[in-house]
PDB file with SEQRES, HELIX, SHEET and CRYST1 records, atoms N, CA, C and O in Angstrom:
SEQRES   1 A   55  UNK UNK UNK UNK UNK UNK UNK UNK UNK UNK UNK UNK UNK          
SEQRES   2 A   55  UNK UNK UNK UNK UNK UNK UNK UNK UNK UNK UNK UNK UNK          
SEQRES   3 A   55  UNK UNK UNK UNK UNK UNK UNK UNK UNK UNK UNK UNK UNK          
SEQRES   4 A   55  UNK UNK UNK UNK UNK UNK UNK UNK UNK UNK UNK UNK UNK          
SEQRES   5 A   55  UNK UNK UNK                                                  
HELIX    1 AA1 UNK A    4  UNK A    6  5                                   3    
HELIX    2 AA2 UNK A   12  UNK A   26  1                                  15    
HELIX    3 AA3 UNK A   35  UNK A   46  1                                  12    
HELIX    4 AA4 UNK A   50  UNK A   54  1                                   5    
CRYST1    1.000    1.000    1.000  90.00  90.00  90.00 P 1           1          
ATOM      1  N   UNK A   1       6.668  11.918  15.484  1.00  0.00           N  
ATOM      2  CA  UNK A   1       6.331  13.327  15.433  1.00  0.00           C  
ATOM      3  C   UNK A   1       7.230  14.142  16.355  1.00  0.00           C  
ATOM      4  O   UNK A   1       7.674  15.241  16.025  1.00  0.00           O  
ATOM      5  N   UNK A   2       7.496  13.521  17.599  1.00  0.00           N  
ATOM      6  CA  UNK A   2       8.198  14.557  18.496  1.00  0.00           C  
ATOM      7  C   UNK A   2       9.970  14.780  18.278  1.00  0.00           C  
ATOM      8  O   UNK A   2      10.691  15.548  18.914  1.00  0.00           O  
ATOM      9  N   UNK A   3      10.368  13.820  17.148  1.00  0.00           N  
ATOM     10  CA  UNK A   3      11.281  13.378  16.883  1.00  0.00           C  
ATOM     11  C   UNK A   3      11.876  14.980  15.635  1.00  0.00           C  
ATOM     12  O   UNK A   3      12.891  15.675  15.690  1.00  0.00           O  
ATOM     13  N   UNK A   4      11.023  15.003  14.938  1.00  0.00           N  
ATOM     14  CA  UNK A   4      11.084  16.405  14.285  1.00  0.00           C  
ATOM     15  C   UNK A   4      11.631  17.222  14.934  1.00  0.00           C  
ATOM     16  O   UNK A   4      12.688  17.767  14.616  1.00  0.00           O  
ATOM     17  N   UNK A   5      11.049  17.412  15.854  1.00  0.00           N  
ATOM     18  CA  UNK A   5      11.570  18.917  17.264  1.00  0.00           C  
ATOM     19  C   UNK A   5      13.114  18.506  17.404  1.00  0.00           C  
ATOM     20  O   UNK A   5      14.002  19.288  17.742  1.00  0.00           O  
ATOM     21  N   UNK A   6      13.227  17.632  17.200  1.00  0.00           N  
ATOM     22  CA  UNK A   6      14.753  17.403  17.736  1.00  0.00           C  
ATOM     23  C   UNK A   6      15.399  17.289  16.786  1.00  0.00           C  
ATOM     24  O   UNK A   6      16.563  17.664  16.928  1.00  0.00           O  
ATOM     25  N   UNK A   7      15.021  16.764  15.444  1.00  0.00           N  
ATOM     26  CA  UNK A   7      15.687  16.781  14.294  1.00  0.00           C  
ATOM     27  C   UNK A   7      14.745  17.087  13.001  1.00  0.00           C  
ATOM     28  O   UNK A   7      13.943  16.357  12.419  1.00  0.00           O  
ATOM     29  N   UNK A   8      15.146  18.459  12.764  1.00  0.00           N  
ATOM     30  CA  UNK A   8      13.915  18.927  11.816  1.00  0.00           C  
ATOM     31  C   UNK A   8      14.557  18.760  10.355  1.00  0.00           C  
ATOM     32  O   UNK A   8      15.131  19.619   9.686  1.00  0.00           O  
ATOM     33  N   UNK A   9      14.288  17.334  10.027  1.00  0.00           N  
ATOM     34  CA  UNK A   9      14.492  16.247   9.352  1.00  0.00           C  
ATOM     35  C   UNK A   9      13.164  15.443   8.635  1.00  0.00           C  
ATOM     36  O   UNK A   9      12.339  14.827   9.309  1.00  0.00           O  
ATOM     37  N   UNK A  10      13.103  15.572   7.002  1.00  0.00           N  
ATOM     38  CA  UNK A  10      12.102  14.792   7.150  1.00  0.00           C  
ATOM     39  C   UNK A  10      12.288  14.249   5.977  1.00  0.00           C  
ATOM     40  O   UNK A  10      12.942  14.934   5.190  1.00  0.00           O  
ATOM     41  N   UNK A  11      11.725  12.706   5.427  1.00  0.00           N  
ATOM     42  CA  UNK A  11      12.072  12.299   4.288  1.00  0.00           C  
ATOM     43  C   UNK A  11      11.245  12.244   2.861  1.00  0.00           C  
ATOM     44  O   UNK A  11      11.004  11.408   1.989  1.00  0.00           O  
ATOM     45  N   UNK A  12      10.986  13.473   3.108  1.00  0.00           N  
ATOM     46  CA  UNK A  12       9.569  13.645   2.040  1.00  0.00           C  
ATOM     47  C   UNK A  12      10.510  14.002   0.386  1.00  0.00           C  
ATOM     48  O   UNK A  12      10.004  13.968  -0.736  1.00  0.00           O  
ATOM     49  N   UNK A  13      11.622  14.249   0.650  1.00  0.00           N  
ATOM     50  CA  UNK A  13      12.276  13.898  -1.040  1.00  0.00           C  
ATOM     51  C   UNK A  13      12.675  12.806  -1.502  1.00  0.00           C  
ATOM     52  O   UNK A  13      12.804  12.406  -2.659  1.00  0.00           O  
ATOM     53  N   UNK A  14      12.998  12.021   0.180  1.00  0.00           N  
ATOM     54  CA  UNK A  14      13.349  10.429  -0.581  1.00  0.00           C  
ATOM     55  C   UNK A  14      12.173   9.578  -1.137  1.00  0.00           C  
ATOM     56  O   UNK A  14      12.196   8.571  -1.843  1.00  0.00           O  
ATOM     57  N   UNK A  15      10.916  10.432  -0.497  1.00  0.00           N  
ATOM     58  CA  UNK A  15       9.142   9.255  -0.735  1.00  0.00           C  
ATOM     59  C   UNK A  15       8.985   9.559  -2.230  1.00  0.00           C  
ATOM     60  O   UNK A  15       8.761   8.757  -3.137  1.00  0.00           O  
ATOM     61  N   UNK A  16       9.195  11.242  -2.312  1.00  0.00           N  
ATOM     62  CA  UNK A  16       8.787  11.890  -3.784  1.00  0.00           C  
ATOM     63  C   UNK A  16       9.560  11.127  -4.940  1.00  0.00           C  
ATOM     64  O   UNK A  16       8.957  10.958  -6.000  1.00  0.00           O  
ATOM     65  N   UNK A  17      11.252  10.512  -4.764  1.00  0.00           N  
ATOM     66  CA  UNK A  17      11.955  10.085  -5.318  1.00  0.00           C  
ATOM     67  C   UNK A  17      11.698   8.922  -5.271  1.00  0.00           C  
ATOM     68  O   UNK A  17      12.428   8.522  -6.178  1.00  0.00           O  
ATOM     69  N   UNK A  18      11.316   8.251  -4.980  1.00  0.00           N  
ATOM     70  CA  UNK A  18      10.854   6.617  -4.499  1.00  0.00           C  
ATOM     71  C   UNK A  18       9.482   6.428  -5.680  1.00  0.00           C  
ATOM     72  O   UNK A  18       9.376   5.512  -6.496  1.00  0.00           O  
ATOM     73  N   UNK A  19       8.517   7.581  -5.476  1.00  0.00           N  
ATOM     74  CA  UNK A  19       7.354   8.021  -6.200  1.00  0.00           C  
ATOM     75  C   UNK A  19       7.586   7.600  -7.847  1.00  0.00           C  
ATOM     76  O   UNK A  19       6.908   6.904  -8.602  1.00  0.00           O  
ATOM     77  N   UNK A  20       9.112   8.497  -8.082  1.00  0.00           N  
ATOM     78  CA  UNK A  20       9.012   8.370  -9.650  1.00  0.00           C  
ATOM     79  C   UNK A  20       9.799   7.260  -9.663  1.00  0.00           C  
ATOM     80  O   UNK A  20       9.738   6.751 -10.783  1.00  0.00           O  
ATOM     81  N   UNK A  21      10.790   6.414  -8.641  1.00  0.00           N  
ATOM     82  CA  UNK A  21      11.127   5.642  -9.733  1.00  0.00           C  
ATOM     83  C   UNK A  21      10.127   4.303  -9.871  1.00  0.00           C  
ATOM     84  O   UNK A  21      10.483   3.401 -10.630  1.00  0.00           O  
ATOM     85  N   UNK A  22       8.556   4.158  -8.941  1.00  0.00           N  
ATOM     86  CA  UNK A  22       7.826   3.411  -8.795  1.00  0.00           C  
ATOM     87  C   UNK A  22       7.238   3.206  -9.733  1.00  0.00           C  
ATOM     88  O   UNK A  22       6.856   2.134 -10.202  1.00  0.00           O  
ATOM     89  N   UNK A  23       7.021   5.066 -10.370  1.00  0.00           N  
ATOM     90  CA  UNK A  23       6.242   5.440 -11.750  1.00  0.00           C  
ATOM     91  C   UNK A  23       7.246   4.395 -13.066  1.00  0.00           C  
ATOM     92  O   UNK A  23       6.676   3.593 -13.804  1.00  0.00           O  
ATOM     93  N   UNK A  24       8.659   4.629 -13.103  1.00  0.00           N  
ATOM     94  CA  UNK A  24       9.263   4.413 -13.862  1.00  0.00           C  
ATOM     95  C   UNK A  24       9.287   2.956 -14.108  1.00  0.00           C  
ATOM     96  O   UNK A  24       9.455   2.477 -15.229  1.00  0.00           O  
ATOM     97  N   UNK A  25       9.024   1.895 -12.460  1.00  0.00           N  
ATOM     98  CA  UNK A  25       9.510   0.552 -12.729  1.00  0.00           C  
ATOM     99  C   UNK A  25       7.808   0.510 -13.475  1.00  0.00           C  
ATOM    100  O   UNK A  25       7.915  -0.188 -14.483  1.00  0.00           O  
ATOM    101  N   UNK A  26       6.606   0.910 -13.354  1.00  0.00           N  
ATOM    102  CA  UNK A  26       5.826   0.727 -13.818  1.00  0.00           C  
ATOM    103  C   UNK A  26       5.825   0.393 -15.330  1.00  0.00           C  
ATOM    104  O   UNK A  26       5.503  -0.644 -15.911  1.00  0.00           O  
ATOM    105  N   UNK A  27       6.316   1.670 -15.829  1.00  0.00           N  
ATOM    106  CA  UNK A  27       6.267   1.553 -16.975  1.00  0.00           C  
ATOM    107  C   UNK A  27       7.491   1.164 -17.991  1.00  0.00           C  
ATOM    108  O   UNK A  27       7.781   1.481 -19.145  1.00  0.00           O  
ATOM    109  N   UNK A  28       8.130   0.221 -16.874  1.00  0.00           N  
ATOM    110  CA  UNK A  28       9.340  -0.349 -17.820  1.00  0.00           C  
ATOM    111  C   UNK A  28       9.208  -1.763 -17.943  1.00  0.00           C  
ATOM    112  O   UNK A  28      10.298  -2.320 -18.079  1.00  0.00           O  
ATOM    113  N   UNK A  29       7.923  -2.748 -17.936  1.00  0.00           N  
ATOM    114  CA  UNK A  29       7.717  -3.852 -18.101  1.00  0.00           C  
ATOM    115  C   UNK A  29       8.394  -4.439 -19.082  1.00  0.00           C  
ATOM    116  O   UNK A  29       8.787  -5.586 -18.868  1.00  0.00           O  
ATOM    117  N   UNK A  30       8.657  -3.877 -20.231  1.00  0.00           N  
ATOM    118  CA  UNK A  30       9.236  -4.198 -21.452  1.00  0.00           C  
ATOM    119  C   UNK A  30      10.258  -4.529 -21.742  1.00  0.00           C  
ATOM    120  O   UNK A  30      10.546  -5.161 -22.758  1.00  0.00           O  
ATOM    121  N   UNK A  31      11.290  -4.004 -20.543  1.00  0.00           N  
ATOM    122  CA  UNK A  31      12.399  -3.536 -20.479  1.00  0.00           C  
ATOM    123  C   UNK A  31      13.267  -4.739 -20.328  1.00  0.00           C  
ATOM    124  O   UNK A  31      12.976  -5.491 -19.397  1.00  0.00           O  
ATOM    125  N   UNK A  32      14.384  -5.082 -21.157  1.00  0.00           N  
ATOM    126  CA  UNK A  32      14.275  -6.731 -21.042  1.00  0.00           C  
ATOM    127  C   UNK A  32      15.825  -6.609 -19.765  1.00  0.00           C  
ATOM    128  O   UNK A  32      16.223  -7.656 -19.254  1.00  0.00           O  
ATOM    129  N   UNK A  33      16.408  -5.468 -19.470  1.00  0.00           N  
ATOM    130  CA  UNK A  33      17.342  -5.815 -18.187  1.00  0.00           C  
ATOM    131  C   UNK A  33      17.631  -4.821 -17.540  1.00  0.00           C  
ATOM    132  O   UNK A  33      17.231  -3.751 -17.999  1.00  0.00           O  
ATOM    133  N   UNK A  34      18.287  -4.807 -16.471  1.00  0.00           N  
ATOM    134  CA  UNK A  34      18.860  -4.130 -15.582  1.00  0.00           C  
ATOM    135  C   UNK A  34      19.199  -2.387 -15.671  1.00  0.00           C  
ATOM    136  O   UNK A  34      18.941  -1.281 -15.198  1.00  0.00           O  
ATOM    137  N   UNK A  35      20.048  -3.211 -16.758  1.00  0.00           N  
ATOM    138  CA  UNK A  35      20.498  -1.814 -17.444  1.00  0.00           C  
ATOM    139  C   UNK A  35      19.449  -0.640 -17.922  1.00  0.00           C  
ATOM    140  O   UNK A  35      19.374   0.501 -17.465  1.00  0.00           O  
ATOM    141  N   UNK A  36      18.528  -1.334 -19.143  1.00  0.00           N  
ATOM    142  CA  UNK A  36      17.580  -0.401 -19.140  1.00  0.00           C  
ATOM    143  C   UNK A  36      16.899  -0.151 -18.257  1.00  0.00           C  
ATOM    144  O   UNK A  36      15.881   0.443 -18.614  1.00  0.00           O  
ATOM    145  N   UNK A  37      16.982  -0.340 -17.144  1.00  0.00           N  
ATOM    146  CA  UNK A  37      15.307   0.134 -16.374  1.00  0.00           C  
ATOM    147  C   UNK A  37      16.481   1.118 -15.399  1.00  0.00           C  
ATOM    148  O   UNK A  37      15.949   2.011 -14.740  1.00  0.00           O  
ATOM    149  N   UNK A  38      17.905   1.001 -15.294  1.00  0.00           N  
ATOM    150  CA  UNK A  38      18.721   2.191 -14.312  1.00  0.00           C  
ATOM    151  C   UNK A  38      18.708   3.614 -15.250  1.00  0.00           C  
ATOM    152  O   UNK A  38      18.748   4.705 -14.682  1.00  0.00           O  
ATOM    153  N   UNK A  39      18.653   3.518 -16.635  1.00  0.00           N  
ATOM    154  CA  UNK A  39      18.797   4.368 -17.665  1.00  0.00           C  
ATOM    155  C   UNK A  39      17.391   5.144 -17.685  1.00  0.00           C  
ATOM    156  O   UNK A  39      17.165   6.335 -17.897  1.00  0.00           O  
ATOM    157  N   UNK A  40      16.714   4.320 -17.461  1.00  0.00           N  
ATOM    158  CA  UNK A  40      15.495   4.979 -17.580  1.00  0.00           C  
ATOM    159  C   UNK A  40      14.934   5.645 -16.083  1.00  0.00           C  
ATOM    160  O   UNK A  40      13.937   6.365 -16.062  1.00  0.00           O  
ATOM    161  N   UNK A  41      15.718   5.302 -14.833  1.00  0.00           N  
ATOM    162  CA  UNK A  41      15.737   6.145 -13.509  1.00  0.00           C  
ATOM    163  C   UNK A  41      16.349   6.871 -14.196  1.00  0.00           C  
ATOM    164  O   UNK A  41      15.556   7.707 -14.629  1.00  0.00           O  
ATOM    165  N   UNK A  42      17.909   7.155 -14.779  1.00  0.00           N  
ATOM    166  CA  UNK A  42      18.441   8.069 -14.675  1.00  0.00           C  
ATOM    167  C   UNK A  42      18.056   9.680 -15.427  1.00  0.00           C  
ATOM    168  O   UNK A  42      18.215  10.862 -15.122  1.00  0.00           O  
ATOM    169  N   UNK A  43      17.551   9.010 -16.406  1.00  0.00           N  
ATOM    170  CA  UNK A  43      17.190   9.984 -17.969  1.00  0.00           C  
ATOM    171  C   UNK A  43      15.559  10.792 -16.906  1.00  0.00           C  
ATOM    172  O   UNK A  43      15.318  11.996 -16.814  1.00  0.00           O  
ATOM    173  N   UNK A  44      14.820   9.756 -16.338  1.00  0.00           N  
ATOM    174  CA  UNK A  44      13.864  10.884 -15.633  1.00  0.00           C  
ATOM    175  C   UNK A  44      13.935  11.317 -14.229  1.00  0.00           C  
ATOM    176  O   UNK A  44      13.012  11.971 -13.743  1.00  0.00           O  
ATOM    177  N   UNK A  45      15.215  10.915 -13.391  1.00  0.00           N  
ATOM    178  CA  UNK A  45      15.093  11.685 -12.089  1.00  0.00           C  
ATOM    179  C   UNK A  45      16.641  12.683 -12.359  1.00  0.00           C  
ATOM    180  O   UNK A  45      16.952  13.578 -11.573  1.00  0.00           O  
ATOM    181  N   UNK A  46      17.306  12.404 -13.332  1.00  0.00           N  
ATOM    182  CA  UNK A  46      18.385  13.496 -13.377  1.00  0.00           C  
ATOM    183  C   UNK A  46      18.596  14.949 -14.012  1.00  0.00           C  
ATOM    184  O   UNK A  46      19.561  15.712 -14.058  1.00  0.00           O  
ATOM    185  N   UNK A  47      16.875  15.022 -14.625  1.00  0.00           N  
ATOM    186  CA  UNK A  47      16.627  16.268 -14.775  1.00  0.00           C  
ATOM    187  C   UNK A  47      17.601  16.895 -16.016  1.00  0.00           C  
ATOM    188  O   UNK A  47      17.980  18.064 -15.956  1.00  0.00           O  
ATOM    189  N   UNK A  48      17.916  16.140 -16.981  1.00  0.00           N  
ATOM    190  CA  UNK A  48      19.055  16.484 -17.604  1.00  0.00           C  
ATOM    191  C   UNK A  48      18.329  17.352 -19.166  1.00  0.00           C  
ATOM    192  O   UNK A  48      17.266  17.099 -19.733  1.00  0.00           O  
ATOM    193  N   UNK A  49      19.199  18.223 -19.453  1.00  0.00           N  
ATOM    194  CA  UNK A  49      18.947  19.391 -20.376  1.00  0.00           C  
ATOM    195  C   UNK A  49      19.501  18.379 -21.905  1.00  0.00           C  
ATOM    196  O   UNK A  49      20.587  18.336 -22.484  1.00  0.00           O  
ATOM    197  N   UNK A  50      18.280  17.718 -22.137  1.00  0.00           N  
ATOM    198  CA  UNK A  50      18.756  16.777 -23.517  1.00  0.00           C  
ATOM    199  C   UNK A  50      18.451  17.618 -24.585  1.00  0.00           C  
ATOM    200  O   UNK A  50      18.247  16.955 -25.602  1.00  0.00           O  
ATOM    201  N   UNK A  51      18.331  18.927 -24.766  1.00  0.00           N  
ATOM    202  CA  UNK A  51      17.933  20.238 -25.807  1.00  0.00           C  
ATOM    203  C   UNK A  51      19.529  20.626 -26.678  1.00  0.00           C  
ATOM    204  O   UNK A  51      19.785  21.074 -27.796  1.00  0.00           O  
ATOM    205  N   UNK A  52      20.278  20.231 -25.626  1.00  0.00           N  
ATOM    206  CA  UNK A  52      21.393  20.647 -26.350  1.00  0.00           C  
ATOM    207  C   UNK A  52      22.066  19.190 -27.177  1.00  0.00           C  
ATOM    208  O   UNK A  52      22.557  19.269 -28.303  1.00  0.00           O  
ATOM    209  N   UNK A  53      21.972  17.784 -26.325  1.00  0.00           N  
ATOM    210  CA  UNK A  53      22.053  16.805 -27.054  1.00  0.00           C  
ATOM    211  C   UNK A  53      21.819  16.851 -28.785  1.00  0.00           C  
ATOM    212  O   UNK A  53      22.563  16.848 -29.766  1.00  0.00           O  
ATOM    213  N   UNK A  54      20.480  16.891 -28.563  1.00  0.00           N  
ATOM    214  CA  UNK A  54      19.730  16.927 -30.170  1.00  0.00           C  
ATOM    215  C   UNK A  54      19.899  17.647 -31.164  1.00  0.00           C  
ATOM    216  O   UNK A  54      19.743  17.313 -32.338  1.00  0.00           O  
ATOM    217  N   UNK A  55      20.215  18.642 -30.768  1.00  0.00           N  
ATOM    218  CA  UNK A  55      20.610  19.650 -31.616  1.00  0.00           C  
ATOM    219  C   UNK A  55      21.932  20.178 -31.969  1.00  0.00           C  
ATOM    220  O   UNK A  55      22.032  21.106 -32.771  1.00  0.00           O  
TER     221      UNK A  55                                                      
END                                                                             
């Protein structure tokens, strides 16, 4: 705590980010390798505009 004062520093985006990809290894049981389960961090923590992909 007193460590803040001195470095107002805190790692509450790396926990939040840690959060989804915990969510993600959850629900990638299926996933038979590596590859898919980095694709599937990437596609939901990179926030990416796939609207223009599809269309």
């Amino acid at each position: 705590l007193l460590a803040y004062f001195d470095h107002p520093y805190t790692n509450a985006i790396l926990e939040g980010l840690n959060s989804v990809i915990q969510n993600v290894k959850t629900r990638a049981r299926g996933f038979k390798n590596m590859g898919y389960f980095s694709t599937m961090i990437y596609l939901t923590c990179g926030k990416l505009d796939l609207s223009t992909v599809t269309t």
